[in-house]
C-alpha positions as CSV (number, residue, x, y, z in Angstrom):
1,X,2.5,40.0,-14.1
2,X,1.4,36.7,-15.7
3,X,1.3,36.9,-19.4
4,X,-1.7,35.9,-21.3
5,X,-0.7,32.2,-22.3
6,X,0.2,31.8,-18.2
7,X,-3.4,33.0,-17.4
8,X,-4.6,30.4,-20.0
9,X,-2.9,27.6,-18.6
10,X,-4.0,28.8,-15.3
11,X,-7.7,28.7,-16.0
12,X,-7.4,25.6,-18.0
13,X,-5.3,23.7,-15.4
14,X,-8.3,24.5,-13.0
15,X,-11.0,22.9,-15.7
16,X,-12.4,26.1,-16.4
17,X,-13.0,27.1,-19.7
18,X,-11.1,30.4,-20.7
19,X,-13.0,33.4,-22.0
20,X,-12.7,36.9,-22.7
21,X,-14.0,38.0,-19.0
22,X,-12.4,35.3,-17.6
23,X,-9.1,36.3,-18.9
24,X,-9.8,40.2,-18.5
25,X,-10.7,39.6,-14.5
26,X,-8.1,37.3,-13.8
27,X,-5.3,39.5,-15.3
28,X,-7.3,42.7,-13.3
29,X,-6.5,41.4,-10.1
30,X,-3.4,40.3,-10.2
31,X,-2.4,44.0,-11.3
32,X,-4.5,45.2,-8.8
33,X,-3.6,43.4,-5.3
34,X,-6.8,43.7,-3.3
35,X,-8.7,45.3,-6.0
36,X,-12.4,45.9,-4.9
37,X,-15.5,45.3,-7.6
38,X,-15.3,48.5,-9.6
39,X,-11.8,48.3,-9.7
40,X,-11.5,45.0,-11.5
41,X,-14.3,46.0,-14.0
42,X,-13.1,49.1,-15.1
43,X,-9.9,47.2,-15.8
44,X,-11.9,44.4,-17.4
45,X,-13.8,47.1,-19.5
46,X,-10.7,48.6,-20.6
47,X,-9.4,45.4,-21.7
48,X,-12.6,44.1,-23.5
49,X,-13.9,47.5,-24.0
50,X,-17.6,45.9,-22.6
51,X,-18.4,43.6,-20.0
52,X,-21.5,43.9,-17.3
53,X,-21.1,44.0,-13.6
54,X,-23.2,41.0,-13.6
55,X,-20.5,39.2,-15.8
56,X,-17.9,40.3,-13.4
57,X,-19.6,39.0,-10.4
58,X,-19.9,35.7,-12.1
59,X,-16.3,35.3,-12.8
60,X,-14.7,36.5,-9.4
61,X,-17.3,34.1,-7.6
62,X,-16.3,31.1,-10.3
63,X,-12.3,32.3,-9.8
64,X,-12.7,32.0,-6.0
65,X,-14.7,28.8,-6.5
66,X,-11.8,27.5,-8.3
67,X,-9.1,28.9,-5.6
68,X,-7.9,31.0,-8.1
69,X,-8.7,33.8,-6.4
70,X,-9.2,35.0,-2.4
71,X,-11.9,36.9,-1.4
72,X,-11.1,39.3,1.5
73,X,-13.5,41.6,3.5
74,X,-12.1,43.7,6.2
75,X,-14.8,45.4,8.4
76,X,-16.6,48.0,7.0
77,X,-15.1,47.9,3.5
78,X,-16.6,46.2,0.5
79,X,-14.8,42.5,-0.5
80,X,-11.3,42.6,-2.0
81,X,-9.7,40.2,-4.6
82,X,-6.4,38.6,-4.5
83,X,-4.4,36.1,-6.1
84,X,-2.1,34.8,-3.4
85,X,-4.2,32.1,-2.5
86,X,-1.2,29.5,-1.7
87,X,-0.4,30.4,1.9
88,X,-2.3,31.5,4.6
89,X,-1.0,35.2,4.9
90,X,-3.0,38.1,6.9
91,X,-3.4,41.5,5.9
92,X,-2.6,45.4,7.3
93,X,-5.6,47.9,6.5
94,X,-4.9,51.7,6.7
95,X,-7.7,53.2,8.7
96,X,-7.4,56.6,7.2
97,X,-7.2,55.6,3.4
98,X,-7.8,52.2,3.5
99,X,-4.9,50.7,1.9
100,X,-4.3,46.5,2.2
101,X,-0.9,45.2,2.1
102,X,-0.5,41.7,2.6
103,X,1.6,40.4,5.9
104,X,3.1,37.3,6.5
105,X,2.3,34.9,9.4
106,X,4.4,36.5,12.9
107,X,5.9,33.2,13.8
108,X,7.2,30.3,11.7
109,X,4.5,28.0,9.8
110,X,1.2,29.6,10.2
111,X,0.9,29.0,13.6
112,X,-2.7,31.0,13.7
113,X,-3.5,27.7,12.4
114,X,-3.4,26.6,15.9
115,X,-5.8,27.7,17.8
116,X,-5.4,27.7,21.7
117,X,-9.0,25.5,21.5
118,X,-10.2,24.5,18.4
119,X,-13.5,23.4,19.8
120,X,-13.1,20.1,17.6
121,X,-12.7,22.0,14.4
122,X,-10.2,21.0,11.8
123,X,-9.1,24.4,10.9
124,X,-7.4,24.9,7.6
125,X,-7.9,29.2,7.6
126,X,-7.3,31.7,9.8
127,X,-8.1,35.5,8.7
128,X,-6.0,38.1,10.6
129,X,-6.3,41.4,10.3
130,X,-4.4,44.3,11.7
131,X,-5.5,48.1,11.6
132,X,-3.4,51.1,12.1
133,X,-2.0,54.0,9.8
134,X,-0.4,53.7,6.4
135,X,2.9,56.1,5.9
136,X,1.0,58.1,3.8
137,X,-1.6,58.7,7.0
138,X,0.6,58.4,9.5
139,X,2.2,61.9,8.3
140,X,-0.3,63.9,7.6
């Protein structure tokens, strides 16, 4: 977990200005690996003690602006925050619970990054998803 002055440097080594919320989210997320919404303002609230969904909003949209931040929205679940941003991983989602844990590209280099016809796209993303039953699910 990044320590205040890291998430300062962070922010300001993106040209962002660093604020309370700002701080508050960014910290939020990265103890909460695909944390949804509600989840990164209630730990934002208990940090500042107030801060409006509407503030919230704004700083996860400026944070994924800046990079700092991925945006993730599996099928039928509301967007997910994340702050591994640097590679091009893929994700697991539990279809009982709906867990997330992140999962590396199968095969060397991201090679989902090349597509079997790209269709004259330059592609620099690829969002891979795989479904099936967390341990938790899988035994019950």
């Amino acid at each position: 977990m990044p320590t205040v002055d890291e998430l300062t440097r962070v922010l300001r080594g993106s040209s962002l200005r660093v604020t309370g919320p700002r701080l508050a989210v960014l910290e939020a997320v990265h103890a909460h690996p695909h944390a949804d919404t509600d989840t990164v303002l209630r730990a934002a609230r208990a940090s500042l003690g107030a801060v409006s969904h509407q503030a919230v909003y704004d700083v996860l949209r400026t944070l994924t602006d800046a990079g700092l931040v991925r945006r993730i929205e599996p099928a039928g679940s509301v967007a997910r925050y994340e702050t591994r941003t640097s590679d091009n991983h893929h994700h697991v989602v539990c279809r009982g619970c709906g867990a997330i844990a992140d999962v590396d590209c199968a095969v060397g280099h991201s090679p989902c990054l090349t597509a079997s016809d790209d269709s004259g796209f330059v592609i620099d993303e690829a969002e891979v998803v795989y479904w099936g039953r967390c341990p938790a699910c899988a035994a019950a």
